[in-house]
Backbone as CSV, one residue per row, in Angstrom:
resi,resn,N_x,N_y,N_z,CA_x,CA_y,CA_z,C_x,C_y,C_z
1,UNK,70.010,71.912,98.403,71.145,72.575,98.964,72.130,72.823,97.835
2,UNK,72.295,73.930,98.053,73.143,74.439,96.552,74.737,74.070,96.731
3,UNK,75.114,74.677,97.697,76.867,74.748,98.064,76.688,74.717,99.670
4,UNK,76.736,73.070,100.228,77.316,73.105,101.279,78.671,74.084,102.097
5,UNK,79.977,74.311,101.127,80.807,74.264,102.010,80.490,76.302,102.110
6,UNK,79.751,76.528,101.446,78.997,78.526,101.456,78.523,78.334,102.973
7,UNK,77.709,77.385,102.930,76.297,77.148,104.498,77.437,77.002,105.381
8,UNK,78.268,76.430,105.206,78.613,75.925,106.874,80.249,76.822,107.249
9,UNK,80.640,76.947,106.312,82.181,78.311,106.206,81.858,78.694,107.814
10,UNK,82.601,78.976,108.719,82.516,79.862,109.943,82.077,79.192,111.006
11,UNK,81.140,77.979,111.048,80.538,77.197,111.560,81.443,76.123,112.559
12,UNK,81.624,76.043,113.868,82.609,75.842,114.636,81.939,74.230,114.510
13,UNK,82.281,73.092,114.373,81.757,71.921,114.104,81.523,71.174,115.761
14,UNK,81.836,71.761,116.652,82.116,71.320,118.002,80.304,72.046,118.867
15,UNK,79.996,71.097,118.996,78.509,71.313,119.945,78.949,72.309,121.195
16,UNK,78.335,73.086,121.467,78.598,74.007,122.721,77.366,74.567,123.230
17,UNK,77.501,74.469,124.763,75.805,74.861,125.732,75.685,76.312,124.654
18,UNK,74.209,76.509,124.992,73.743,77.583,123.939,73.135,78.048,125.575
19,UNK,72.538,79.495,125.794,71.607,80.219,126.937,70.450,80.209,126.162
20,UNK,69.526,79.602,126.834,68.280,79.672,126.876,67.843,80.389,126.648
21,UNK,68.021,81.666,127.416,67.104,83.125,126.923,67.487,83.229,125.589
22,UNK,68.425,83.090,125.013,68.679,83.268,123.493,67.931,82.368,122.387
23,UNK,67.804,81.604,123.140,66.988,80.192,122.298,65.458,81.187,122.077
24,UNK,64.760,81.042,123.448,63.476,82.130,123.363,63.283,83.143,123.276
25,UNK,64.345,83.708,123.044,64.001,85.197,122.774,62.740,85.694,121.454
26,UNK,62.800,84.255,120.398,61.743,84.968,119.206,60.306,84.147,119.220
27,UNK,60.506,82.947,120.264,59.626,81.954,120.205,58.704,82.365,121.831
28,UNK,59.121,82.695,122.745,59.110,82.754,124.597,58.975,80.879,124.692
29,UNK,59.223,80.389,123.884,58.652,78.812,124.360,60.151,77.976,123.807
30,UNK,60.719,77.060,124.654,61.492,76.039,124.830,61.542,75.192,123.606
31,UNK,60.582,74.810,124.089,60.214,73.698,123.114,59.425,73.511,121.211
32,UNK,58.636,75.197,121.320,59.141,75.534,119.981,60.138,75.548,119.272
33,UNK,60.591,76.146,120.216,62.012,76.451,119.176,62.911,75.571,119.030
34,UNK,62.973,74.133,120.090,63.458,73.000,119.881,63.157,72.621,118.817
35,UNK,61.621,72.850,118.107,61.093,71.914,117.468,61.221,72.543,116.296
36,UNK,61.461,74.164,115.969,62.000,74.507,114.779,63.373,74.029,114.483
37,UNK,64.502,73.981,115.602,65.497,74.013,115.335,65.443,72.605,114.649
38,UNK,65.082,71.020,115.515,64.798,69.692,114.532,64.137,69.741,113.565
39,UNK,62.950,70.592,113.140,62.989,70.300,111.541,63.884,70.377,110.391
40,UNK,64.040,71.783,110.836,65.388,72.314,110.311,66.697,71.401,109.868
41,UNK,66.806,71.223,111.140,68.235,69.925,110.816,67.544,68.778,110.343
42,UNK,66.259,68.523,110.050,66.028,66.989,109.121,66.005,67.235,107.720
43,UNK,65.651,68.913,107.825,65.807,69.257,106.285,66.883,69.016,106.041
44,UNK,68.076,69.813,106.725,69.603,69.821,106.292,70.044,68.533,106.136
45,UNK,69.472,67.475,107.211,70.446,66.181,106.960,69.780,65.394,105.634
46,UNK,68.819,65.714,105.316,68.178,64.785,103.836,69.161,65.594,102.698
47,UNK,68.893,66.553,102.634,69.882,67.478,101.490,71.052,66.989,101.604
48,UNK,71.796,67.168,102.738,72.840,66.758,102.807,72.944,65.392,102.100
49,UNK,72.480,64.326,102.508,72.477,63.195,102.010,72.537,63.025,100.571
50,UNK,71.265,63.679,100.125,71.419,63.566,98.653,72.596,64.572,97.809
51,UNK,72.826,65.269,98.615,74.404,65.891,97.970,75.167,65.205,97.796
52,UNK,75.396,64.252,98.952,76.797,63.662,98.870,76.418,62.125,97.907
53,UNK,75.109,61.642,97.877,75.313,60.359,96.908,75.671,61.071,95.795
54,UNK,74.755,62.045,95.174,75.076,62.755,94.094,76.221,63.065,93.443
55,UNK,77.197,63.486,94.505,78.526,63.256,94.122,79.229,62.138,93.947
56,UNK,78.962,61.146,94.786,79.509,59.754,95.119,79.424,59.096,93.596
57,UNK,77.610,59.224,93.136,77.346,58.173,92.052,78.396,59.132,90.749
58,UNK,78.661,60.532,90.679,79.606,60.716,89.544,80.764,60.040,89.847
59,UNK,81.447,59.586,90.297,82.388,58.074,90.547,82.244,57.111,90.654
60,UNK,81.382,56.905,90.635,80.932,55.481,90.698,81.533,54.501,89.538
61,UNK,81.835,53.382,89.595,82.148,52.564,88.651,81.358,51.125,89.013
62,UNK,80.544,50.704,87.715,80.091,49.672,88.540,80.562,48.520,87.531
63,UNK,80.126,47.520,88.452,81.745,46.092,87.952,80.207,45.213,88.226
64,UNK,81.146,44.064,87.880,79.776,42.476,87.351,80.758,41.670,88.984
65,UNK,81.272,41.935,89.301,81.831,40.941,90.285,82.304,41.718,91.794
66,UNK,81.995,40.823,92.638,82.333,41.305,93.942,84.463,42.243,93.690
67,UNK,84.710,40.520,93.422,86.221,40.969,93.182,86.450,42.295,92.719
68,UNK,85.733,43.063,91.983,86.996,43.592,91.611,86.283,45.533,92.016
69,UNK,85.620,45.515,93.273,85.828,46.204,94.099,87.240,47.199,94.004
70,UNK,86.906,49.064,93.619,88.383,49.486,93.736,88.158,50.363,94.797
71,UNK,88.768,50.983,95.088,89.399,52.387,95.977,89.112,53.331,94.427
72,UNK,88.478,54.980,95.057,88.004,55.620,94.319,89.005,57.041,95.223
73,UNK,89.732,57.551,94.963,90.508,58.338,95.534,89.637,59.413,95.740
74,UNK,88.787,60.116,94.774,87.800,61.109,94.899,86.724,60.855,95.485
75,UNK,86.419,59.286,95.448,85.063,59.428,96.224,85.345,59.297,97.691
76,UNK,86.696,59.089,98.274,87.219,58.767,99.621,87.680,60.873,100.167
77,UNK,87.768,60.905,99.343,88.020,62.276,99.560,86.931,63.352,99.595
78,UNK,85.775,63.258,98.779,84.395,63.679,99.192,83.996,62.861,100.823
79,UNK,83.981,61.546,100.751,83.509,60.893,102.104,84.322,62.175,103.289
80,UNK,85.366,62.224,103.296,86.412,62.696,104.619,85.604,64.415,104.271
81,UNK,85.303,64.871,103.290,84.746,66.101,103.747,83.570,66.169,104.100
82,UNK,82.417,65.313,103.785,81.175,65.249,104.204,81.120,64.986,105.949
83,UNK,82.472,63.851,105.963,82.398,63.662,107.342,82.754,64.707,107.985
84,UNK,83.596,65.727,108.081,83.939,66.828,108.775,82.947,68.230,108.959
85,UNK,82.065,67.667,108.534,81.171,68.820,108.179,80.593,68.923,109.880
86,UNK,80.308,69.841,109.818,79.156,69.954,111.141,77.559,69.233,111.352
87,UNK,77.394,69.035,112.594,76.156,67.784,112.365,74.502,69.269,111.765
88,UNK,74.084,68.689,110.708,73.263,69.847,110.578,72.023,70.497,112.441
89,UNK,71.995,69.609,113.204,71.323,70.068,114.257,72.608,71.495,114.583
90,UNK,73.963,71.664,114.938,74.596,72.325,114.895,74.390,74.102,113.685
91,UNK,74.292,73.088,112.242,73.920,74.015,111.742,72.671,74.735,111.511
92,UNK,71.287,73.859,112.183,70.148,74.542,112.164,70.351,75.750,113.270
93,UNK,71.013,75.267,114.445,70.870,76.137,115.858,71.222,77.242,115.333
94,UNK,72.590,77.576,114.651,73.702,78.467,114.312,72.450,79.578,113.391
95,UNK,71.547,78.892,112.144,71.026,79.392,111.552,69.689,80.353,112.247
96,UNK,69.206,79.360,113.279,68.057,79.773,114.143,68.245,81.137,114.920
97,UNK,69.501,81.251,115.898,70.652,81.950,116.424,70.616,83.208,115.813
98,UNK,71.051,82.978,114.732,70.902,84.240,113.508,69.564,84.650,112.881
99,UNK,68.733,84.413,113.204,67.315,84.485,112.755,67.542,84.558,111.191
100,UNK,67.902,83.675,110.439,67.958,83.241,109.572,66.770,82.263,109.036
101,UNK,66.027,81.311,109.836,64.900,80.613,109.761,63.746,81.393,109.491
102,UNK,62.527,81.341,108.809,61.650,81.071,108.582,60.254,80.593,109.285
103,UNK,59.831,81.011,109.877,58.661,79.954,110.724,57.561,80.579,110.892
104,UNK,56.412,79.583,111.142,55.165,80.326,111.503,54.334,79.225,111.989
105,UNK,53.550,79.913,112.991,52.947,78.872,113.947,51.816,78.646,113.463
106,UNK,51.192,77.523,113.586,50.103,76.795,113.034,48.943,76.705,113.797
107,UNK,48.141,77.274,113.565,46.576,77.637,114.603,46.348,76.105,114.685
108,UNK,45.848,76.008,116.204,45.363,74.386,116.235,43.712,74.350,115.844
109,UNK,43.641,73.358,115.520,42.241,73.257,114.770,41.301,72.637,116.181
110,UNK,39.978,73.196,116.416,39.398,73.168,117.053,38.448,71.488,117.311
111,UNK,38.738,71.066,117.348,37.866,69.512,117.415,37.038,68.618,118.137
């Protein structure tokens, strides 16, 4: 993930009922498209993750003793924006929505 705050700009962070027919309109199936939309967001939430240690460990300071534990003003201030972000299931839907995704169905193997 290159630039979180590009992906999610516009992105209302608040969950809201979605219509169904819109969900299937590219899939006709429910539960496909459930199941694109959760990959999707496991991609986003691993990226995500490693974005934000990534940033975290450039602040990092590391000490030989419990004591002397500090407050990192920047890394408390990355935390409060990561937290405000939208939950990526939010941002897979939004992306899905927009036919922005990618997908292709996988022939089942005969056995």
């Amino acid at each position: 993930m290159t630039d979180i705050k590009n992906k999610v700009q516009g992105i209302d962070p608040n969950s809201k009922a979605q219509n169904i027919d819109n969900l299937i309109k590219d899939t006709n199936n429910i539960y496909h498209s459930l199941s694109i939309i959760t990959r999707r967001a496991e991609q986003l939430c691993v990226a995500i993750k490693q974005e934000l240690h990534g940033k975290l460990d450039e602040f990092a300071i590391n000490s030989e003793t419990i004591e002397e534990i500090q407050e990192n003003k920047e890394q408390i201030e990355i935390s409060k924006f990561y937290e405000k972000l939208p939950n990526p299931t939010i941002i897979a839907t939004k992306e899905f929505m927009d036919g922005r995704l990618e997908y292709r169905k996988r022939e089942r193997d005969n056995l």
